[in-house]
N, C-alpha and C positions, 0 to 999 in steps of 0.2 A: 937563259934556260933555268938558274938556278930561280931568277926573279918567278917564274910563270909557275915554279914547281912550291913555291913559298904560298904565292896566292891559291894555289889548292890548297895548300894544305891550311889555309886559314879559312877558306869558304866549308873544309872539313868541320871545323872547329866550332863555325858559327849553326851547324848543323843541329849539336849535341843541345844545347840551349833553348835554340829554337823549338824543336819537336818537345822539350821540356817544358817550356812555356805552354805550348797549344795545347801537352796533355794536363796539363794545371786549369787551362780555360775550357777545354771542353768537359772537364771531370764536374764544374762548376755550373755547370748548363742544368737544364732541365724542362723535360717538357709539361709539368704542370707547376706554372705562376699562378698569382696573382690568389683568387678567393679557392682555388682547386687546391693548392698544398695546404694540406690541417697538421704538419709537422713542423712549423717552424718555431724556434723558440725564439725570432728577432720580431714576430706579430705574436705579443702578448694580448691576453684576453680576459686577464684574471688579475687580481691586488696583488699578489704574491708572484706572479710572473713577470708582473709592471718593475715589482723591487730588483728582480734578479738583470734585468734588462737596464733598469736605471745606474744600475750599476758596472753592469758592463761595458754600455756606451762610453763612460770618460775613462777607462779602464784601456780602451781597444782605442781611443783616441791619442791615448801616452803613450802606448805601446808603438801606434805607428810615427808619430813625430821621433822619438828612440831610434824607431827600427831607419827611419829615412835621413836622419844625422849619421846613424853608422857607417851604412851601405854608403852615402855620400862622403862621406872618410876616408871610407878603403877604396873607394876608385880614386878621391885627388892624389893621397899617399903614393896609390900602387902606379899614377900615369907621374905625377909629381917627382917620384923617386926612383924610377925604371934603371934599367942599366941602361945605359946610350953606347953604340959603337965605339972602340974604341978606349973606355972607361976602364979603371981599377975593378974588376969585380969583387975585391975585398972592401968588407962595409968598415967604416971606419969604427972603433971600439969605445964605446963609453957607457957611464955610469945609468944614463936617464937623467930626470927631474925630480927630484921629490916633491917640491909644492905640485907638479902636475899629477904624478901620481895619487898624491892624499887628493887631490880633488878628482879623482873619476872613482875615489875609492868611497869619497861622502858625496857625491852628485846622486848616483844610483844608490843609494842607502836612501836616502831623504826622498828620493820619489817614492819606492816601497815605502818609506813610512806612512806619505802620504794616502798613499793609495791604501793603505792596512784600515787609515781608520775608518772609512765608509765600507769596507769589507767585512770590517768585526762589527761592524754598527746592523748589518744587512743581515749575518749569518745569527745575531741573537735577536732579531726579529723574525727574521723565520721562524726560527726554534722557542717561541710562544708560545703559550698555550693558548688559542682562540678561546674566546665565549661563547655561549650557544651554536656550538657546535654541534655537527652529525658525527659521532664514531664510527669510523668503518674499519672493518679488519680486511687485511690483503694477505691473499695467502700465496707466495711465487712455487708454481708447480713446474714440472714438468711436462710438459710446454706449453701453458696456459696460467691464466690467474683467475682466483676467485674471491669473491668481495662478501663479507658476514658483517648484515648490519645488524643494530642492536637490536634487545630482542621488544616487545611493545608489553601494552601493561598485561597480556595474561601469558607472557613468558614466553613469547613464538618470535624466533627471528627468520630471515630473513639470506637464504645464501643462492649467487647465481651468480655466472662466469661470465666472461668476456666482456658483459659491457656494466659499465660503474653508471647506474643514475646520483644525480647530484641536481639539488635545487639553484635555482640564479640567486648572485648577491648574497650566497650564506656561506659559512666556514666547512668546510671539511676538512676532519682529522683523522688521518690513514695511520694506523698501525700497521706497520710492514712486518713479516716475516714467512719464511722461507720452509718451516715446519707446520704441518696441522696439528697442535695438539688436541682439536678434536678427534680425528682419528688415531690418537694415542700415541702420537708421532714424537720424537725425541731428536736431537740435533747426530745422535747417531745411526741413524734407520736411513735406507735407501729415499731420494726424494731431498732429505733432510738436508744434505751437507751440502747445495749446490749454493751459490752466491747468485741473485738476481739485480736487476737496478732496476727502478721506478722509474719513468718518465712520460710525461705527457708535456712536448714541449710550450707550446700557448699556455698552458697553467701554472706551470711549475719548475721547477729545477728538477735533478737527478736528484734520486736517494737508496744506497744500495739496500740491497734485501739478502742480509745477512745472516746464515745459520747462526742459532745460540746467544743471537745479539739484533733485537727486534729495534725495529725504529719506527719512529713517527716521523710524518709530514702532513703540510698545510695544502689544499689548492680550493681557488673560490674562481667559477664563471660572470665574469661580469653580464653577458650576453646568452643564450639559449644556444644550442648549437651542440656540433658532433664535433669532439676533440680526439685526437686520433693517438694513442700511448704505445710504447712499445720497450719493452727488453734491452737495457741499455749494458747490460754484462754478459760477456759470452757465459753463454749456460751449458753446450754441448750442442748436440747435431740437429735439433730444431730449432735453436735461438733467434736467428732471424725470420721466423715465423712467430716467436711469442709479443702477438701483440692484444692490445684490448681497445677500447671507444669510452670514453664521457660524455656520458648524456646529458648538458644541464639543461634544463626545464622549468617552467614557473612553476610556483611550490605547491599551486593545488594539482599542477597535473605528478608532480612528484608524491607527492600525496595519496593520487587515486594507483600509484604507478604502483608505491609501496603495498597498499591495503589490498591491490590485487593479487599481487607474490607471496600476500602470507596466506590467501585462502588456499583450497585444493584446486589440482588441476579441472578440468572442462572434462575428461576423459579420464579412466581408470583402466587397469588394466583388464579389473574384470567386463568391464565395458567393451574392451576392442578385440574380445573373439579371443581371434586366431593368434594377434599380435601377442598373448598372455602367454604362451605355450612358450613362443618362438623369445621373446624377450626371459622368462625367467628360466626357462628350462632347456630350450636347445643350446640358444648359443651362451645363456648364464650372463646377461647382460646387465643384471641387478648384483653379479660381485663387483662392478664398479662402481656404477652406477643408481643415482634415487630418480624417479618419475614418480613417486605422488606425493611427494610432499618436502614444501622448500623449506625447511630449517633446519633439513641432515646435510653435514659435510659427508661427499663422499670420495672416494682415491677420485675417480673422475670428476670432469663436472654435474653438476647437479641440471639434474633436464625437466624438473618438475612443470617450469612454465616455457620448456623450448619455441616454443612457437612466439612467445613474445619478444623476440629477441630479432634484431634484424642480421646479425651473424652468426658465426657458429665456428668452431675449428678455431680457436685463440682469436676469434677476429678476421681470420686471415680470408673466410668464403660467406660470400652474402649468402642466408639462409633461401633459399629454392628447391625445390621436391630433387629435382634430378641431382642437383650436387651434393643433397645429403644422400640416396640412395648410392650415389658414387662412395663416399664417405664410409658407409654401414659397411657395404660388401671390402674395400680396399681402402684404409685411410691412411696406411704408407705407402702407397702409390702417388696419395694427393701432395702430403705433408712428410716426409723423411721422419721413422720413427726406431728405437730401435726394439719394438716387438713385432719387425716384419716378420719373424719368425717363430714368434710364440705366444703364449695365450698366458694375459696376466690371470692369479689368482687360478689357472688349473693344474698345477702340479708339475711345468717344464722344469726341471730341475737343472741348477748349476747355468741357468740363462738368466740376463738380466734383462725384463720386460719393460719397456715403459715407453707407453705412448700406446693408443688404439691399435689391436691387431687385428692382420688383413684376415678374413672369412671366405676368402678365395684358395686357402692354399687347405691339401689335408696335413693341419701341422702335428707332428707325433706327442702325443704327451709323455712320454720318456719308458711308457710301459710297451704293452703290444696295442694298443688302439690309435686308433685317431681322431681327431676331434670332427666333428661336419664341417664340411664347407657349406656356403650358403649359395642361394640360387637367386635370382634376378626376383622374382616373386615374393620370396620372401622378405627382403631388403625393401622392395616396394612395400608390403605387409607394414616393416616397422616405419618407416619412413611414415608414411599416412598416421600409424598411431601417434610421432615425434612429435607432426606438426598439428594434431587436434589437443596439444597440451598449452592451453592460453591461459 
């Protein structure tokens, strides 16, 4: 009886492990391999992603020889040295070894040390300054990024969100930070004080985007291609939607991509009627935001050349008529924001806005009015104006 009540209670045992293990190996799965994941940082695609890969492979190779002596230690010890029926279960008392001790105490020194010098060898090549490099500024918002390229020679740069163009085979040099001071913005203003990280795994390593403490980073595309980047510091209640794309491109089409972005849009406001009224004046759609002309930073993203863009929403929704007019009327419906309940830039006082508010609700502006909600028509209205801006 006792023998039959033992074997349960070890088939209990081997339970807890078990279900540990499957949940370790199915957490590990995924249903898009092979040329469909554009997240991985172990298929490098870039000079600077190859170094941080080259590095980690003999890295994660010591690590597991380490890790498979250990774990092979404490099972001969723990079956080696068991208590057996029967036995003293008081351990016998002594000092240790000292030559054994000094050597597990300089074994693992001398591997770190080993391992230190292609790590510091790695971390001040990154930290380079490339040559003929492109300057781009990265500015980490709330809950999206935006990219300010330099300005050309009669003073006009260049600002547009979600997706980074980047030429093949050439250096990019990102200025990170977390404040606009072109919007007058100071590391103590709303927006300002949040911590973001950079990442685009194929290109690059992490690099945090720091209030009050701006950084640089390197990434170069060896190949043409869509690299997929994303928010690698929790930022708050959107953060796993703050993502962006890398376009590289060969350098004339970078080229005609750029000289396109600095001219004006295809469409003006005074062009599109009705959408003129309903954009500046009903819903005040221009206190975020700029549409005609891309070299203003604005609190939102800058939408001068929307329609050339293949996404929208931090990356997160392919650009399409129906999901942007989803978008216009309800865009914390789509994306969790927290101005589900008020309107940046109209006077909700003692609210903290930030993120696109929904136009569906009548949200009170703290006085006796309410602001309009918007109607399926007109949403249609701007949507049509978004996408005639190439």
């Amino acid at each position: 009886m006792r023998l039959q009540r033992t074997r349960r209670e070890l088939r209990r045992r081997f339970w807890i492990p078990a279900v540990a293990a499957l949940a370790l190996v199915l957490a590990a799965c995924s249903t898009e391999s092979g040329p469909k994941n554009r997240q991985n940082s172990l298929r490098p695609s870039g000079r600077y992603a190859h170094k941080v890969d080259n590095l980690f492979t003999p890295v994660f190779f010591v690590a597991v020889i380490v890790g498979v002596l250990v774990i092979a230690a404490v099972i001969v010890f723990a079956i080696r040295f068991r208590v057996k029926p029967g036995q003293d279960v008081r351990p016998k008392q002594t000092h240790g070894s000292t030559p054994l001790e000094i050597g597990w105490t300089i074994a693992p020194a001398l591997i770190l040390l080993i391992i230190a010098v292609p790590t510091i060898s790695t971390i001040f090549s990154l930290n380079e300054t490339p040559k003929n490099a492109i300057d781009v500024t990265v500015v980490g918002k709330q809950w999206w990024w935006q990219f300010e390229y330099p300005r050309s020679s009669d003073g006009k740069r260049v600002v547009v969100a979600d997706e980074l163009h980047i030429p093949v085979n050439r250096d990019v040099e990102l200025s990170l930070t977390s404040c606009d001071i072109s919007l007058g913005g100071t590391p103590q203003d709303p927006g300002c004080n949040v911590i973001h990280s950079f990442w685009v795994p194929e290109l690059a390593g992490k690099r945090d985007v720091v209030p009050g403490h701006d950084n640089k980073m390197k990434i170069r595309a060896d190949k043409p291609g869509v690299y997929l980047g994303q928010c690698a510091e929790y930022c708050g209640l959107s953060h796993a939607n703050m993502r962006f794309r890398v376009i590289a491109e060969s350098q004339s089409d970078y080229d005609a991509w750029i000289a396109g972005q600095r001219d004006g849009p295809a469409t003006t406001l005074d062009d599109a009627g009705a959408a003129k009224n309903l954009f500046v004046t009903k819903f005040q759609c221009g206190n975020c935001h700029q549409s005609e002309d891309s070299s203003i930073s604005s609190y939102g993203p800058n939408l001068t050349h929307l329609a050339s863009r293949s996404t929208f929403a931090s990356g997160y929704y392919k650009l399409t008529r129906e999901k942007l007019i989803e978008w216009i009327m309800d865009a914390p419906s789509l994306v969790p924001m927290q101005s589900e309940d008020c309107r940046i830039g109209q006077g909700t006082p003692n609210v903290t806005c930030v993120g696109m508010p929904s136009f569906t609700k009548n949200t009170p502006n703290g006085n006796t009015k309410k602001y309009p909600t918007m109607t399926r028509q007109e949403a249609e209205t701007l949507a049509d104006y978004l996408l005639s801006l190439k």
